[in-house]
N, C-alpha and C positions, 0 to 999 in steps of 0.2 A: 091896765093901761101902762104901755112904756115911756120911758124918760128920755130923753135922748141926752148921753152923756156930752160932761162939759169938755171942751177942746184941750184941756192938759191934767184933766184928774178925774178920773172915775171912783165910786162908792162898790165896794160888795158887800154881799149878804153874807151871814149869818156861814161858817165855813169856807168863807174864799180865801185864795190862799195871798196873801200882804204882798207887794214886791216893792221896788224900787221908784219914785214918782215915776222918774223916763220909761222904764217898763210899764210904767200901770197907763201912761196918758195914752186918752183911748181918741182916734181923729173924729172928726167931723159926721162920719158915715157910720159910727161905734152906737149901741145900742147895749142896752143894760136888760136881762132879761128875766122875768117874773119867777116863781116858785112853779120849777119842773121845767120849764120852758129850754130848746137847747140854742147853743150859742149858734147862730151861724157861721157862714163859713168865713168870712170876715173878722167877726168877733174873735172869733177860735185864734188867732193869729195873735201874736204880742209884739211889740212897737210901737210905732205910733199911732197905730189905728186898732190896737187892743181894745177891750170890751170887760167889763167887769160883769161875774155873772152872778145871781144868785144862785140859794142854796139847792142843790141838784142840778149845776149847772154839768155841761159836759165839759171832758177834759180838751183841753187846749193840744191841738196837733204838736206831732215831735218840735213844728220849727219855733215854737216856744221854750223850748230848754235849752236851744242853742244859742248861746252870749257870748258877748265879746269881750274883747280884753280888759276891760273896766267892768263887766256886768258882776255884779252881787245880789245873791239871792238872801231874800232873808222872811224868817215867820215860818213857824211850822210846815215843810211839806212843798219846802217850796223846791224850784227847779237847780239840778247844779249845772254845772257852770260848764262848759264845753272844753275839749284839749287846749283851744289856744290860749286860755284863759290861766293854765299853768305852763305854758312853753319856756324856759331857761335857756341860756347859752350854755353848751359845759365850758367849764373850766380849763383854761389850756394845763395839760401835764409840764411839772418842771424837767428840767433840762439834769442828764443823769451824765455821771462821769464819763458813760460811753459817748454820751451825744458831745460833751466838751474834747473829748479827745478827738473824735472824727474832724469838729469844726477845726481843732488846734492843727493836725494833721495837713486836712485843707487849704490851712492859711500856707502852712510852710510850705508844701511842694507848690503852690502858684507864687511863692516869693523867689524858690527856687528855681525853677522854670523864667521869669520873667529877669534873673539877674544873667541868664546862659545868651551868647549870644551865638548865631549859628556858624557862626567862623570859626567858634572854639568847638564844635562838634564835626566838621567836613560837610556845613551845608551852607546851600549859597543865599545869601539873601534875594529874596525877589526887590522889584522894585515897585510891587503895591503892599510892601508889607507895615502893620501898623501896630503889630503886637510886640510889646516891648518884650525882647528877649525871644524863645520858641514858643512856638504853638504845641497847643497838646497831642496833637496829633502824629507831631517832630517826636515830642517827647513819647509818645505809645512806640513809633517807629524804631526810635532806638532801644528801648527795653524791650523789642520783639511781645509787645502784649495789645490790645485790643484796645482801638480810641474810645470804644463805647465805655470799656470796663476804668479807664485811668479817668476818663472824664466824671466818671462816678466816683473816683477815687478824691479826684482833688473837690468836687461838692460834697463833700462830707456823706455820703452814704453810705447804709449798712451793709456794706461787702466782707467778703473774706478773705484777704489777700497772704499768699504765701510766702516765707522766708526769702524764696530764690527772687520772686516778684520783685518783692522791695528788696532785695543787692541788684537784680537791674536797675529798677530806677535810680537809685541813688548813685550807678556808675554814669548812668546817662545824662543826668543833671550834676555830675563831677564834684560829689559831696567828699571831702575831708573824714577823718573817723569821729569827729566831734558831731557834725551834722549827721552822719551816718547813724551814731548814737541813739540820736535825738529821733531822729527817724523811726526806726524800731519801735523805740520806748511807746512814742506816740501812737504806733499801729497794734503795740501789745504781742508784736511778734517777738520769740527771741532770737538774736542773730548765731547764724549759723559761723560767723568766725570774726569774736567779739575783741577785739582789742583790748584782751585782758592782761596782760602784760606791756609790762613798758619795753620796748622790742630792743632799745640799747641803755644800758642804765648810765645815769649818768655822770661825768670824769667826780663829780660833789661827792656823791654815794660813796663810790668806789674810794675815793682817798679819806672820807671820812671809816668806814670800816676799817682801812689797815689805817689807821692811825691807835685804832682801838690797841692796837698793837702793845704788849704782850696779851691781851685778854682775846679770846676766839670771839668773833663776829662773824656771821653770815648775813647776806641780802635774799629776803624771802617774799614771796607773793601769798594770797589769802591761802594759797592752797594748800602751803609750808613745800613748794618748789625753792628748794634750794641756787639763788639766782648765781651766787657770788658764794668765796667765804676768804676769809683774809688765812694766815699760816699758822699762827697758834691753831684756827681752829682744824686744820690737817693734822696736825700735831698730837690735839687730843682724839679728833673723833674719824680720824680717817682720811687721807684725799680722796674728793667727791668727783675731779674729774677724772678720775680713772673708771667711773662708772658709765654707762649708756643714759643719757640725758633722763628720760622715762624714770629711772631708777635717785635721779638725784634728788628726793624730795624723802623728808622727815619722817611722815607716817610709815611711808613706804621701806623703810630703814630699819626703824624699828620692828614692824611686823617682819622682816624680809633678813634681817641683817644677824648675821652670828654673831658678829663682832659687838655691835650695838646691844646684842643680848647678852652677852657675857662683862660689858664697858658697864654700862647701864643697872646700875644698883638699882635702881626705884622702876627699873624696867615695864613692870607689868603698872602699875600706877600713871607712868607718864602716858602709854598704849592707849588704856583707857580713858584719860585725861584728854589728850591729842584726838580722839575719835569723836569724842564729846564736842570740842572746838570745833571739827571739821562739819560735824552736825549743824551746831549754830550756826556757822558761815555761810552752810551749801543754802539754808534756807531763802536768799535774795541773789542763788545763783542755782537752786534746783533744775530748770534744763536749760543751761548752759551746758554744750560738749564736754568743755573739759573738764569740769566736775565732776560730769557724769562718766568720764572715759577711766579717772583717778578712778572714782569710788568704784566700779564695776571693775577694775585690774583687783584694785585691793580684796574685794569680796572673791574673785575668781582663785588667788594666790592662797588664800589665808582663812582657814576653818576660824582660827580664834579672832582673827578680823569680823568675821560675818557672827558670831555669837554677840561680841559687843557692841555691834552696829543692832540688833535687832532690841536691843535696850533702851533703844531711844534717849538715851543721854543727852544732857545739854551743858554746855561750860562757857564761859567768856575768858578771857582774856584778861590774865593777871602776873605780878610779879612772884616766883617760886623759887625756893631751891632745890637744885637735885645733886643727887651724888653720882661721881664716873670713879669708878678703878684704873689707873693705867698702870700698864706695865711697867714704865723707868721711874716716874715718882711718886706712886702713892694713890690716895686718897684727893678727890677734888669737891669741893663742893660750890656747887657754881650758881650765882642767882641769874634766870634769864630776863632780863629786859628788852621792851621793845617800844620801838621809835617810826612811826608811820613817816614817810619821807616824800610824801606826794598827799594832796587834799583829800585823795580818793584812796580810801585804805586797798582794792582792790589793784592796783599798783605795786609796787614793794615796798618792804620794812625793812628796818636793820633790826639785825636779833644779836645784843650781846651778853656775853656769859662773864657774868662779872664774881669775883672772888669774895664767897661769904663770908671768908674766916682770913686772917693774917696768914694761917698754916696755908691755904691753897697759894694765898698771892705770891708766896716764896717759890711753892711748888711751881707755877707757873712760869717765873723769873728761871729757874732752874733749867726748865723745859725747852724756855729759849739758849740757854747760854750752849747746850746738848744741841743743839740744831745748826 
């Protein structure tokens, strides 16, 4: 004889499998069925018109193992639990140096665009215009490049843009060498003609080295480009301008230079010294041109250039002394100093050779009064 189960909770026999009350509550129409007996096709169903069966009951169709987001199976054997029932959000990925430079990039070329007005380019203003400053489209126009490709430029997208691209832009939006800078750095290009020198040195510089005066002073860039040198330093080591500009730089001298080699007591030491420095340096200037133009002249010139450059050496920047022979007095022994003269050591230095012993400072004093 069958039962008819109760409207929110059914019994089973002896093997059935336990669920959750709401899954077990069997409706109104639900029927609980004897030893052997198989479930009908109602019964067989789980929800709310589920059926608890006895032992040898039949299995319950696939749409009893499919639950919902809350559904929990539980008791030996029981059903699992359907995909949506483990569905997660992922996790947004964080934001990587590239993705920060692109947006940084982004911000500034629409700051710089929006400060341009078209008067100051040879375009006329319309009179429905509403965009402060140029439209991008202005701006693609004048860098001769593609509205589609610059508008992706200033939304921060993963594009590739080249060297020559960004010096258009930044002629077309009338950037300074500061913002120019800036520009690059942010694109991760390097610039093709970087404002590495300070292109007139200034009246400070210059009267501070000849003041140095009786002591040799020269004004140098990271490259040891010979900018300036006051007359003592002609005096001991040569007048520089009588050389071809190319040629007026330190390393270049030494490896290069008779004179230097024969002046130059500590000659081979300083060589090696100096190439080591030039090493360290090139490192946050490795494809920079002129770097690269130095070190490729030097290595083309100079068998014993290229032996010590594949040494990989490295040196910083410190106070030494070295010895010069000259021909009218003597023996020099000279300590070099240097003095950055701009924030940016990339800029010029003063380099002065100051007198390590009382015997050179006379020698010196001498050197002038002979001049």
């Amino acid at each position: 004889m069958s039962t008819v189960a109760e409207p929110r909770a059914a019994t089973a026999g002896p093997g059935a499998t336990t669920a959750r009350p709401r899954t077990a509550v069997a409706g109104p129409e639900a029927t609980a069925a004897g030893p052997g007996a198989a479930a009908g096709p109602r019964a067989a169903v789980a929800g709310p018109e589920a059926a608890a069966a006895g032992p040898g009951a039949a299995t319950a169709r696939p749409r009893t193992a499919v639950a919902g987001p809350e559904a929990t199976a539980a008791g030996p054997g029981a059903a699992t639990a359907g995909p949506r029932a483990f569905a997660y959000a992922p996790a947004q990925p964080p934001a990587t140096d590239a993705v920060t430079r692109r947006q940084e990039l982004a911000a500034f070329l629409r700051s710089r665009r929006e400060r341009i007005t078209p008067e100051q380019v040879g375009l006329v203003r319309g009179a429905r215009r509403r965009t402060p400053g140029l439209r991008r489209e202005e701006v693609a126009q004048l860098s001769a490049v593609g509205v589609t490709w610059y508008t992706w430029l200033e939304q921060g997208r993963a594009i590739r843009v080249s060297a020559q691209v960004l010096d258009a832009v930044a002629r077309a939006l009338l950037m300074d060498a500061t913002e120019r800078g800036h520009l690059f750095v942010l694109a991760g290009v390097v610039d093709p003609r970087p404002e590495y020198d300070c292109p007139v040195l200034s009246p400070t510089a210059l009267r501070l080295m000849h003041t140095i005066a009786p002591y040799p002073a020269t004004l140098q860039n990271a490259r040891y480009d010979v900018l300036a040198h006051n007359r003592p330093f002609a005096q001991v080591f040569g007048e520089l301008t009588e050389l071809p500009p190319r040629e007026r730089n330190c390393l270049w001298l030494l490896t290069t230079s008779e004179r230097w080699r024969e002046t130059f007591l500590d000659r081979d030491e300083m060589l090696r010294d100096l190439i080591a420095k030039y090493r360290t340096g090139m490192a946050e200037h490795v494809a920079e041109p002129a770097w690269k133009e130095r070190l490729d002249g030097l290595l083309q010139v100079s068998a014993e250039f290229r032996q010590l450059w594949r040494r990989h050496e490295l040196a910083t920047m410190s106070p030494h002394v070295k010895r010069y022979r000259h021909p009218q007095v003597g023996l020099l022994r000279l300590e070099h100093r240097n003095l950055w003269l701009a924030p940016q050591p990339q800029t010029h230095r003063l380099v002065a050779y100051v007198p390590a012993d009382e015997t050179t400072e006379r020698r010196l004093g001498l050197l002038a009064e002979l001049a």
